[in-house]
mmCIF file of the N, C-alpha and C atoms, coordinates in Angstrom:
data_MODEL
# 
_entry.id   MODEL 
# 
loop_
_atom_site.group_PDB 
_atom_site.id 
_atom_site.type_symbol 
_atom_site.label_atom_id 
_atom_site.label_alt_id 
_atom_site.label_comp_id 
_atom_site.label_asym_id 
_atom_site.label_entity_id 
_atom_site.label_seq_id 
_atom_site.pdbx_PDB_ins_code 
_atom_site.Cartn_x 
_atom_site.Cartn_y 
_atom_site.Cartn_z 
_atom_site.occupancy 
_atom_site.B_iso_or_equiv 
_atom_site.pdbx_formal_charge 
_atom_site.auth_seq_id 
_atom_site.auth_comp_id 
_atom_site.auth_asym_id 
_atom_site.auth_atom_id 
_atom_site.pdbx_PDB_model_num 
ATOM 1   N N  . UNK A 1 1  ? 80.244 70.001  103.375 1.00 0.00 ? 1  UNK A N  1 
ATOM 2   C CA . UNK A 1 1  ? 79.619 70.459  104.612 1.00 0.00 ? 1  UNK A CA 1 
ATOM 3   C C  . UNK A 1 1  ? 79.836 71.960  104.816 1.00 0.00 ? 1  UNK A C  1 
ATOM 4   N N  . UNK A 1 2  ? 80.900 72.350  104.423 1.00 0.00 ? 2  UNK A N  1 
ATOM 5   C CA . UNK A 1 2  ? 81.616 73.812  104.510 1.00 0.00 ? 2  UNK A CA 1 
ATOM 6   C C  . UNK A 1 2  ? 80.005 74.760  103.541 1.00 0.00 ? 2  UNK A C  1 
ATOM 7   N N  . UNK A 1 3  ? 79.769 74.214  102.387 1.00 0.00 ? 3  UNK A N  1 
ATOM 8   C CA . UNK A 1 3  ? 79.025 74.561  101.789 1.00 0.00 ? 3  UNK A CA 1 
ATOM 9   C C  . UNK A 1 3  ? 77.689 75.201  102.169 1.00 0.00 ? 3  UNK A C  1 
ATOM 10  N N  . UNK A 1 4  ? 76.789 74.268  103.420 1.00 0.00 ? 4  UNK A N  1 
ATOM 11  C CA . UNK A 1 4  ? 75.840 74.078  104.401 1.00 0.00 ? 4  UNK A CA 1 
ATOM 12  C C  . UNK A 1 4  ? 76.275 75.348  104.885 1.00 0.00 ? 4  UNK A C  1 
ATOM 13  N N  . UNK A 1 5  ? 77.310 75.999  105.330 1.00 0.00 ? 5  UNK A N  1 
ATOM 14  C CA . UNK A 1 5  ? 77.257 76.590  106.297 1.00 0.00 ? 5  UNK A CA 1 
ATOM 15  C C  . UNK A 1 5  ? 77.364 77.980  106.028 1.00 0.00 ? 5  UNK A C  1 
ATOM 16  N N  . UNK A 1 6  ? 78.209 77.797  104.877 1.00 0.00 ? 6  UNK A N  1 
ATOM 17  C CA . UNK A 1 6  ? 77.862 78.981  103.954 1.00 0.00 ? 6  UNK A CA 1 
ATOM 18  C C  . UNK A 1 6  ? 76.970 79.697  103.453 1.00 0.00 ? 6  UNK A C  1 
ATOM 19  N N  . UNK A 1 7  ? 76.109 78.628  103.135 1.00 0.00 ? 7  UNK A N  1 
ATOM 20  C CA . UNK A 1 7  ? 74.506 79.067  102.524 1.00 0.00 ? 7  UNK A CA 1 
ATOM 21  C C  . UNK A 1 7  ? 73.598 79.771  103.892 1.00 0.00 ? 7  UNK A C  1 
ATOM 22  N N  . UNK A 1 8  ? 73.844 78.771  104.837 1.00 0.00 ? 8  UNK A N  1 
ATOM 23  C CA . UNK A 1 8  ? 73.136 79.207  106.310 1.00 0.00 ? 8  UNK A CA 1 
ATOM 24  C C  . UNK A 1 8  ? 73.333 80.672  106.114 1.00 0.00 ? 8  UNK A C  1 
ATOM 25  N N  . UNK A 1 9  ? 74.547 81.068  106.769 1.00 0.00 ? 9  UNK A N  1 
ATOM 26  C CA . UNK A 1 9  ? 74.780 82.500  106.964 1.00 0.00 ? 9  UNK A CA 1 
ATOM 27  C C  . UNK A 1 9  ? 74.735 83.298  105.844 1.00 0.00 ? 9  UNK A C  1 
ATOM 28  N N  . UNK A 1 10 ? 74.352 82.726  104.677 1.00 0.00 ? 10 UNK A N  1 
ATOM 29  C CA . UNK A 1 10 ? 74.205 83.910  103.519 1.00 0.00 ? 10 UNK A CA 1 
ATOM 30  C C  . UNK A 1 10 ? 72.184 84.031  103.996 1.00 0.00 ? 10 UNK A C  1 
ATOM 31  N N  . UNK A 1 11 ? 71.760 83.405  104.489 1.00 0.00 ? 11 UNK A N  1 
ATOM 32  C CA . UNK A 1 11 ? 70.239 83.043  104.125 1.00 0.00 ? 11 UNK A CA 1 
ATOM 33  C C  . UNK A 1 11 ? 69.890 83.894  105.417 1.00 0.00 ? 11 UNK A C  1 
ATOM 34  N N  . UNK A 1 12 ? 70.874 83.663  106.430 1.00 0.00 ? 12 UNK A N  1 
ATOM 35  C CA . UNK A 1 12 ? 70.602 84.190  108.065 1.00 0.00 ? 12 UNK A CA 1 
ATOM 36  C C  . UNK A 1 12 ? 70.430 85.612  107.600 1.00 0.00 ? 12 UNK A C  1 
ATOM 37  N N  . UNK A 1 13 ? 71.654 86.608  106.758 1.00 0.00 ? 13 UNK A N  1 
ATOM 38  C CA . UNK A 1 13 ? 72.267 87.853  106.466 1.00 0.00 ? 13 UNK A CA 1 
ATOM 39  C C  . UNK A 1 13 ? 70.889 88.343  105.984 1.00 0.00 ? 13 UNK A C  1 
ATOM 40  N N  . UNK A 1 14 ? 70.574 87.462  104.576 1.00 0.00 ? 14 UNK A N  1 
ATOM 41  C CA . UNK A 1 14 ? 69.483 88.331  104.083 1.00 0.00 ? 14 UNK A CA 1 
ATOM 42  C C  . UNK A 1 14 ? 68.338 88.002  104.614 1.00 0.00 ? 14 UNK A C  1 
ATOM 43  N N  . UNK A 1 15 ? 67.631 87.363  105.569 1.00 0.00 ? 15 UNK A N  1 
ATOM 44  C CA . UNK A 1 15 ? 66.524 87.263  106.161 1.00 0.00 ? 15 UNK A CA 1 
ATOM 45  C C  . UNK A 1 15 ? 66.634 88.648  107.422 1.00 0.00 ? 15 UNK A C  1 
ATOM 46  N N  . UNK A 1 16 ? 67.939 88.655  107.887 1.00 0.00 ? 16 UNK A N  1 
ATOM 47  C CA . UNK A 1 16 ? 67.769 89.817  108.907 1.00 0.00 ? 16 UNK A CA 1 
ATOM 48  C C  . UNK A 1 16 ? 67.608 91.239  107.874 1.00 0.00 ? 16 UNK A C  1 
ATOM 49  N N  . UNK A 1 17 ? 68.021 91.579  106.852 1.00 0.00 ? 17 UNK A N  1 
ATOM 50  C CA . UNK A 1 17 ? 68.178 92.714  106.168 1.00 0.00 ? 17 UNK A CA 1 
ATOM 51  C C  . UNK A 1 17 ? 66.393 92.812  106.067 1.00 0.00 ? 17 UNK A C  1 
ATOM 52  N N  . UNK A 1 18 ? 65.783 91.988  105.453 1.00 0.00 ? 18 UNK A N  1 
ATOM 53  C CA . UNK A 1 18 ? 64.612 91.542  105.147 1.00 0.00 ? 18 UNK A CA 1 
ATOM 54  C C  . UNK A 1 18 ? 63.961 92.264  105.776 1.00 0.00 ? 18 UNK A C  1 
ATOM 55  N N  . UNK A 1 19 ? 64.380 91.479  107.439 1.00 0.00 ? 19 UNK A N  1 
ATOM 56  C CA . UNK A 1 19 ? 63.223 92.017  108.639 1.00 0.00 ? 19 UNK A CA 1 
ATOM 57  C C  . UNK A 1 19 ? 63.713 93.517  108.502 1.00 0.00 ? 19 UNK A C  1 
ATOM 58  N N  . UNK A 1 20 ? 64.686 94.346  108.512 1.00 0.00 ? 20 UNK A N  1 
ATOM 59  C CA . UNK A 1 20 ? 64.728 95.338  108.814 1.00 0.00 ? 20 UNK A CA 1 
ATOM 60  C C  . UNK A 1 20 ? 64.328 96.480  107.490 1.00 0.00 ? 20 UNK A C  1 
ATOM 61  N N  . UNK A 1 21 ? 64.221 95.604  106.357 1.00 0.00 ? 21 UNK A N  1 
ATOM 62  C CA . UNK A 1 21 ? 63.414 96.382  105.488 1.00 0.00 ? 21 UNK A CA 1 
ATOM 63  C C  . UNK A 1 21 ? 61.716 96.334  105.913 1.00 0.00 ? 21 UNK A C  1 
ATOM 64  N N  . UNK A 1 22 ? 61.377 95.367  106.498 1.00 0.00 ? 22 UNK A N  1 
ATOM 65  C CA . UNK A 1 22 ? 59.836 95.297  106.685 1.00 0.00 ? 22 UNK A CA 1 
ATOM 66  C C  . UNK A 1 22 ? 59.471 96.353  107.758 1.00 0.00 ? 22 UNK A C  1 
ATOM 67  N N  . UNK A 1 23 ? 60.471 96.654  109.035 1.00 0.00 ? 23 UNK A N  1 
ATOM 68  C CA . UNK A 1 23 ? 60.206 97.351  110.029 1.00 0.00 ? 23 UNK A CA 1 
ATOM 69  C C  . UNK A 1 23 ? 60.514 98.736  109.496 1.00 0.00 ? 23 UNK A C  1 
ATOM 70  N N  . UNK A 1 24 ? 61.668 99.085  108.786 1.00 0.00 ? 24 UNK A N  1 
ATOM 71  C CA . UNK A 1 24 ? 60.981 100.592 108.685 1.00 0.00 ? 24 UNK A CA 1 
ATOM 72  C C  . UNK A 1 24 ? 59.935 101.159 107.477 1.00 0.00 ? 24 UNK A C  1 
ATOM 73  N N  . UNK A 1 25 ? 59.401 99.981  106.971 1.00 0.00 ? 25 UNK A N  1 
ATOM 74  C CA . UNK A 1 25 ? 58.165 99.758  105.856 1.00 0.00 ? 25 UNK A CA 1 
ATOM 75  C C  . UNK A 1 25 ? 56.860 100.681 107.042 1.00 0.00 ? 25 UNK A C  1 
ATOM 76  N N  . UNK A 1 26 ? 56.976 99.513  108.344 1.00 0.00 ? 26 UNK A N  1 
ATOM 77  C CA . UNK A 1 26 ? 55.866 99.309  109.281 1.00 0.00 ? 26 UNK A CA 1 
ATOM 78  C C  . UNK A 1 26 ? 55.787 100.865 110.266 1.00 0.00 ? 26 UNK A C  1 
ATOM 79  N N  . UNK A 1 27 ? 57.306 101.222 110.341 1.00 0.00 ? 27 UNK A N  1 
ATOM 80  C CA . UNK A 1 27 ? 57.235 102.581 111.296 1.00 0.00 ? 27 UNK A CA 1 
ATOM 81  C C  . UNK A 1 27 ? 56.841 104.231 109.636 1.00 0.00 ? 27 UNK A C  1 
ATOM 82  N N  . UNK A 1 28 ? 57.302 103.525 108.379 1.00 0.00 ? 28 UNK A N  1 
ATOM 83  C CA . UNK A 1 28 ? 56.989 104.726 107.535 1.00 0.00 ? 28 UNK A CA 1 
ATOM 84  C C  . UNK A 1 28 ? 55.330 104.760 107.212 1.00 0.00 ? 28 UNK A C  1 
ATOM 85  N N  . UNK A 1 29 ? 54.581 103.428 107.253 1.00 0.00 ? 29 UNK A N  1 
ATOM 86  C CA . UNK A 1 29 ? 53.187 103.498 107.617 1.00 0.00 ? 29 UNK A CA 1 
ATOM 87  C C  . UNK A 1 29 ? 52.195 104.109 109.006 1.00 0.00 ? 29 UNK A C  1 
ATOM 88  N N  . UNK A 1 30 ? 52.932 103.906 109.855 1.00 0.00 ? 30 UNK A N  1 
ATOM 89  C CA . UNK A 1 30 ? 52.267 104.435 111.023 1.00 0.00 ? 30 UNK A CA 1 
ATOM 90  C C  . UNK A 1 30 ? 52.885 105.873 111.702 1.00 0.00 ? 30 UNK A C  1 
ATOM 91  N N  . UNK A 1 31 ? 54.195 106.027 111.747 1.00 0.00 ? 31 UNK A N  1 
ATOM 92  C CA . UNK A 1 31 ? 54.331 107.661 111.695 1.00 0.00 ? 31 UNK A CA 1 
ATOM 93  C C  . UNK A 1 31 ? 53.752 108.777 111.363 1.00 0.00 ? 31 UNK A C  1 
ATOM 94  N N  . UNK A 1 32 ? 52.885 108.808 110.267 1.00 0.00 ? 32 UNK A N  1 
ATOM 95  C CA . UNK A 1 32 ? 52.235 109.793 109.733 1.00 0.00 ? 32 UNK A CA 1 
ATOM 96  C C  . UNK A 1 32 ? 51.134 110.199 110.440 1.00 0.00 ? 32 UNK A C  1 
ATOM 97  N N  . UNK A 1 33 ? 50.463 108.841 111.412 1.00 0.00 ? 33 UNK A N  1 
ATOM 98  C CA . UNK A 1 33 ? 49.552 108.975 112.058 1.00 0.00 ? 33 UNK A CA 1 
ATOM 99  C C  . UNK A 1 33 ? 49.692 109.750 113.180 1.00 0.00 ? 33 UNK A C  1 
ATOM 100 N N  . UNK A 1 34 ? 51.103 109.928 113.695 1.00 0.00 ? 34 UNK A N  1 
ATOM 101 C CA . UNK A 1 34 ? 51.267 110.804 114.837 1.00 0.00 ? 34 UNK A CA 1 
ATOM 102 C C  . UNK A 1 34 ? 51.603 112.289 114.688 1.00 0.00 ? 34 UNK A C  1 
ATOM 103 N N  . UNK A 1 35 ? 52.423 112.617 113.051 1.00 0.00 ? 35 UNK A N  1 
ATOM 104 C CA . UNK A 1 35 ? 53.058 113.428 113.066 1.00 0.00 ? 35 UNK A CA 1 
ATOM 105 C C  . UNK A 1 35 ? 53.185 113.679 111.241 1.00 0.00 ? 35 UNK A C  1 
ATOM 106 N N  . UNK A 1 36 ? 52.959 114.654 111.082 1.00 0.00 ? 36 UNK A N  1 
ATOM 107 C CA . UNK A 1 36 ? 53.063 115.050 109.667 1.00 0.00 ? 36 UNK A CA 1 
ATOM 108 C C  . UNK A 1 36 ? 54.045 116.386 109.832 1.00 0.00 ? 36 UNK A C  1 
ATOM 109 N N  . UNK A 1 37 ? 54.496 116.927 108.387 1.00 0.00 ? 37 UNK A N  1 
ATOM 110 C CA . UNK A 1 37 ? 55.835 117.734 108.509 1.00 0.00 ? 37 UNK A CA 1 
ATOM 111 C C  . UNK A 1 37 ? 54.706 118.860 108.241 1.00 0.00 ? 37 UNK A C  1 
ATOM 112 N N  . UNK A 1 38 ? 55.176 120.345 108.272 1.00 0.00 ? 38 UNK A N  1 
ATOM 113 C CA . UNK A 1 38 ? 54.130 121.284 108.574 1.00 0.00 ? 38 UNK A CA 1 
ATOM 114 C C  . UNK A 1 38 ? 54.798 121.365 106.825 1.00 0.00 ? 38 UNK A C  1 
ATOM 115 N N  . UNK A 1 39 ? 53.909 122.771 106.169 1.00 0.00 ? 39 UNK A N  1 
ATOM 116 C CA . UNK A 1 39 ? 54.246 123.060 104.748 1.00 0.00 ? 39 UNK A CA 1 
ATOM 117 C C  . UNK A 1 39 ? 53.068 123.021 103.791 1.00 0.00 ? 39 UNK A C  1 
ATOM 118 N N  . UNK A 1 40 ? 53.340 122.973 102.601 1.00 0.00 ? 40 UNK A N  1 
ATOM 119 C CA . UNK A 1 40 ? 52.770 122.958 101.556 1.00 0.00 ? 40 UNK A CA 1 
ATOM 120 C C  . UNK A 1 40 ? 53.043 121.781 100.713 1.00 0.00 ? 40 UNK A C  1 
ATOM 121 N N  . UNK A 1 41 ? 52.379 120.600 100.402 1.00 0.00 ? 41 UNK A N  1 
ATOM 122 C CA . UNK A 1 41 ? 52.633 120.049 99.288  1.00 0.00 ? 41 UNK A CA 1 
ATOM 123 C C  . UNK A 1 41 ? 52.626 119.875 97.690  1.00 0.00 ? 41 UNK A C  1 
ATOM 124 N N  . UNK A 1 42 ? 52.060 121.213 97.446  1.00 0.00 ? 42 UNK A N  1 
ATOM 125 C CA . UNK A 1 42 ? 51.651 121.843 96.416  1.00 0.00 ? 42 UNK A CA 1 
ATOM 126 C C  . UNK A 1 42 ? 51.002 123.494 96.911  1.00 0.00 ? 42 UNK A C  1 
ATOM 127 N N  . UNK A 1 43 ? 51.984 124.403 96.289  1.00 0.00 ? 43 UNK A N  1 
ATOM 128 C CA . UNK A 1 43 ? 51.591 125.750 96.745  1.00 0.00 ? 43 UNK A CA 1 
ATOM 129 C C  . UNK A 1 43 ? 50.247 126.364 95.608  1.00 0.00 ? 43 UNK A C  1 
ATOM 130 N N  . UNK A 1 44 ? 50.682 125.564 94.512  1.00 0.00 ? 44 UNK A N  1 
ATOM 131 C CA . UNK A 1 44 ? 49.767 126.117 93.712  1.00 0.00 ? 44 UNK A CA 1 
ATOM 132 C C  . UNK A 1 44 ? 48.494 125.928 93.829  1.00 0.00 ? 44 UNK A C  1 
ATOM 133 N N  . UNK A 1 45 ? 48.021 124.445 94.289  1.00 0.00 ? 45 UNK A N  1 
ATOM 134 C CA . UNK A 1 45 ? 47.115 123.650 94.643  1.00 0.00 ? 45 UNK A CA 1 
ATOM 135 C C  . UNK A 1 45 ? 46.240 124.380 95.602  1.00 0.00 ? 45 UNK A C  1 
ATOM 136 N N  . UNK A 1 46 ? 46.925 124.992 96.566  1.00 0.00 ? 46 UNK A N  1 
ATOM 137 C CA . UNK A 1 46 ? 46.998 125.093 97.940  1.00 0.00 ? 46 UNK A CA 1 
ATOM 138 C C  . UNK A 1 46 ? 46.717 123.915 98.657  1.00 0.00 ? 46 UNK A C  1 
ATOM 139 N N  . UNK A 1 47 ? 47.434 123.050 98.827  1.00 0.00 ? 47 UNK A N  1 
ATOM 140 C CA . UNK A 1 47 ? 47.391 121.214 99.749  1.00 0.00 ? 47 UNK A CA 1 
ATOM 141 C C  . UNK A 1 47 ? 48.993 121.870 100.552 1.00 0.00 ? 47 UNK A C  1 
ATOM 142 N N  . UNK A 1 48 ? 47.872 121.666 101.521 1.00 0.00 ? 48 UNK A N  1 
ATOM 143 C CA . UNK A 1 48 ? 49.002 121.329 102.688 1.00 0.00 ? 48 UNK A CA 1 
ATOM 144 C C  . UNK A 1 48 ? 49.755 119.976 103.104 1.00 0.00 ? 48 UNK A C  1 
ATOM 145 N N  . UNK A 1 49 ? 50.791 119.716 103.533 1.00 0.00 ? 49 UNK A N  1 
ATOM 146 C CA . UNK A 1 49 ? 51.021 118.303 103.699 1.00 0.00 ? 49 UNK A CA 1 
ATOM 147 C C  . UNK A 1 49 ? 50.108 117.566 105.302 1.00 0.00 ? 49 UNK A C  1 
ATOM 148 N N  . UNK A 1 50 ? 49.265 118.173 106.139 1.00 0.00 ? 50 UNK A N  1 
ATOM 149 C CA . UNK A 1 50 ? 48.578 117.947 106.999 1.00 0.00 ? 50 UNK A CA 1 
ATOM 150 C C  . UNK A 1 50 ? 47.702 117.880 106.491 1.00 0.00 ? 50 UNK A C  1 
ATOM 151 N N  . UNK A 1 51 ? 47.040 117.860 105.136 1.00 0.00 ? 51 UNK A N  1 
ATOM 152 C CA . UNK A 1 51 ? 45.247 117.781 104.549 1.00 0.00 ? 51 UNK A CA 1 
ATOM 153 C C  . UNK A 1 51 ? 45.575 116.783 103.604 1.00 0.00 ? 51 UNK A C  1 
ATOM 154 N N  . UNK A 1 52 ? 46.893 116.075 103.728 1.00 0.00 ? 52 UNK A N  1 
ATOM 155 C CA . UNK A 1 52 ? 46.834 114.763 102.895 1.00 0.00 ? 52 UNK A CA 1 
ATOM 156 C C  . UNK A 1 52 ? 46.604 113.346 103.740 1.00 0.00 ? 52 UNK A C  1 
ATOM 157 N N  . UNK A 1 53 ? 45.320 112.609 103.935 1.00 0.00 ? 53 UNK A N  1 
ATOM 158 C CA . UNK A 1 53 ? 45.345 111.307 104.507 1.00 0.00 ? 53 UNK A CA 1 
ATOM 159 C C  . UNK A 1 53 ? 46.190 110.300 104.262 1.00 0.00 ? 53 UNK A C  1 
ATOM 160 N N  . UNK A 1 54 ? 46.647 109.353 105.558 1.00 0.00 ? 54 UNK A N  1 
ATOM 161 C CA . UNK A 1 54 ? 47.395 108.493 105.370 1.00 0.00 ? 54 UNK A CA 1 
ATOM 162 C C  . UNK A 1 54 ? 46.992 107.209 104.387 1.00 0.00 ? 54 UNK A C  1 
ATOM 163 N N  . UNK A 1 55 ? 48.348 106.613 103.940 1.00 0.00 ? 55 UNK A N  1 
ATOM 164 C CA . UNK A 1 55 ? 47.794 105.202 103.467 1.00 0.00 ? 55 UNK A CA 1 
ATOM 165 C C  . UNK A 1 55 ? 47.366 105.518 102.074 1.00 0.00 ? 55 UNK A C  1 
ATOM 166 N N  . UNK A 1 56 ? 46.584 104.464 101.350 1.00 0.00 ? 56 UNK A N  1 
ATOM 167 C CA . UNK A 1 56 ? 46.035 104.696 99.852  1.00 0.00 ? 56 UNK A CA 1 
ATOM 168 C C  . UNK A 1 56 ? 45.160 105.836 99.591  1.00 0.00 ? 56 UNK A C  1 
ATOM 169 N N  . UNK A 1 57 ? 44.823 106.601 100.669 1.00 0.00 ? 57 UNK A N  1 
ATOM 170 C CA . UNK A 1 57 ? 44.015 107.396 100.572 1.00 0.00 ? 57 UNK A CA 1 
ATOM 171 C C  . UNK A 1 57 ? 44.696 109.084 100.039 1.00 0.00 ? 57 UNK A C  1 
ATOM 172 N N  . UNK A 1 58 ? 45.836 108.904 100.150 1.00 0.00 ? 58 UNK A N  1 
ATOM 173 C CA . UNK A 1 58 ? 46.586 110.040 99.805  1.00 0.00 ? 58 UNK A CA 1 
ATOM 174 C C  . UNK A 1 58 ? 46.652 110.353 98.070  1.00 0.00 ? 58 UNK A C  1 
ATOM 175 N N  . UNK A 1 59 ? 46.436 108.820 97.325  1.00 0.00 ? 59 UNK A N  1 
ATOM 176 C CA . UNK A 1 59 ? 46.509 109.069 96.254  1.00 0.00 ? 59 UNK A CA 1 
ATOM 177 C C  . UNK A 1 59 ? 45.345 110.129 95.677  1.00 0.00 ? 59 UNK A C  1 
ATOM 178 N N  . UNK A 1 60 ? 44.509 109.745 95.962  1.00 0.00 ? 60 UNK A N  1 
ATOM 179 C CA . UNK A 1 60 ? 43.013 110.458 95.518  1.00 0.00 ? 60 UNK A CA 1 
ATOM 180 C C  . UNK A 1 60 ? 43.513 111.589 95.880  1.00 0.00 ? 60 UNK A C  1 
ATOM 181 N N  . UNK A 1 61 ? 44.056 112.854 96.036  1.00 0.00 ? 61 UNK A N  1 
ATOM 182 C CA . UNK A 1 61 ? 43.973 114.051 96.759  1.00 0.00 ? 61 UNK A CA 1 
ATOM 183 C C  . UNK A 1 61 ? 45.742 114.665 96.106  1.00 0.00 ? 61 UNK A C  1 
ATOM 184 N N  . UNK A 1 62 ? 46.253 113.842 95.052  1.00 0.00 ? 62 UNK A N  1 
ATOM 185 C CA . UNK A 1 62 ? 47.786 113.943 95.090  1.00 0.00 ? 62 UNK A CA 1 
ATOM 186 C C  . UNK A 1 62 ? 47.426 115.050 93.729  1.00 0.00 ? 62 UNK A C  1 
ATOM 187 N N  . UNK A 1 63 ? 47.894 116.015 93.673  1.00 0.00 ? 63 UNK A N  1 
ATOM 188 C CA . UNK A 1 63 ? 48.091 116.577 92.625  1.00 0.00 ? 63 UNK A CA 1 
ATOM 189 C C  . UNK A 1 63 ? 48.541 116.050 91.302  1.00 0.00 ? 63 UNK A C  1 
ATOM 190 N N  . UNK A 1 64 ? 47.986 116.071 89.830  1.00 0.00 ? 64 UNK A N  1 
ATOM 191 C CA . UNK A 1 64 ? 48.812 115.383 88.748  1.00 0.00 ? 64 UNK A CA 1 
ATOM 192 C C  . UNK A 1 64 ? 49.384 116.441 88.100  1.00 0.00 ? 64 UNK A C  1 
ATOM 193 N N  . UNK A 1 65 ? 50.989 116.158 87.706  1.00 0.00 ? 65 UNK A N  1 
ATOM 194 C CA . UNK A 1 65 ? 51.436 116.446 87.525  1.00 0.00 ? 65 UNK A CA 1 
ATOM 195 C C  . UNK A 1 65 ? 51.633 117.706 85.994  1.00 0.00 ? 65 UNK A C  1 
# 
């Protein structure tokens, strides 16, 4: 029975870690929408980090390396 209870709180531990990996997943997706860092993301390029769109759309526009 000791066993049961063990597993519980190992399952409780990593389900909360879980959620709190999903939430700052959810605030590093939608932040950008309010607020981008000022700069250059490529000087050579000239890309600013404000002329890069959020989301999958940033790839298209990413400099290769």
């Amino acid at each position: 029975k000791d066993r049961d209870v063990e597993k519980f709180k190992r399952r409780r531990e990593i389900e909360l870690k879980h959620g709190r990996v999903a939430m700052f997943a959810t605030m590093g997706y939608i932040a950008p929408e309010y607020y981008k860092f000022p700069g250059y993301l490529s000087t050579s390029a000239g890309l600013k980090l404000v002329d890069v769109p959020n989301g999958l759309k940033a790839l298209s526009v990413m400099p290769t390396a």
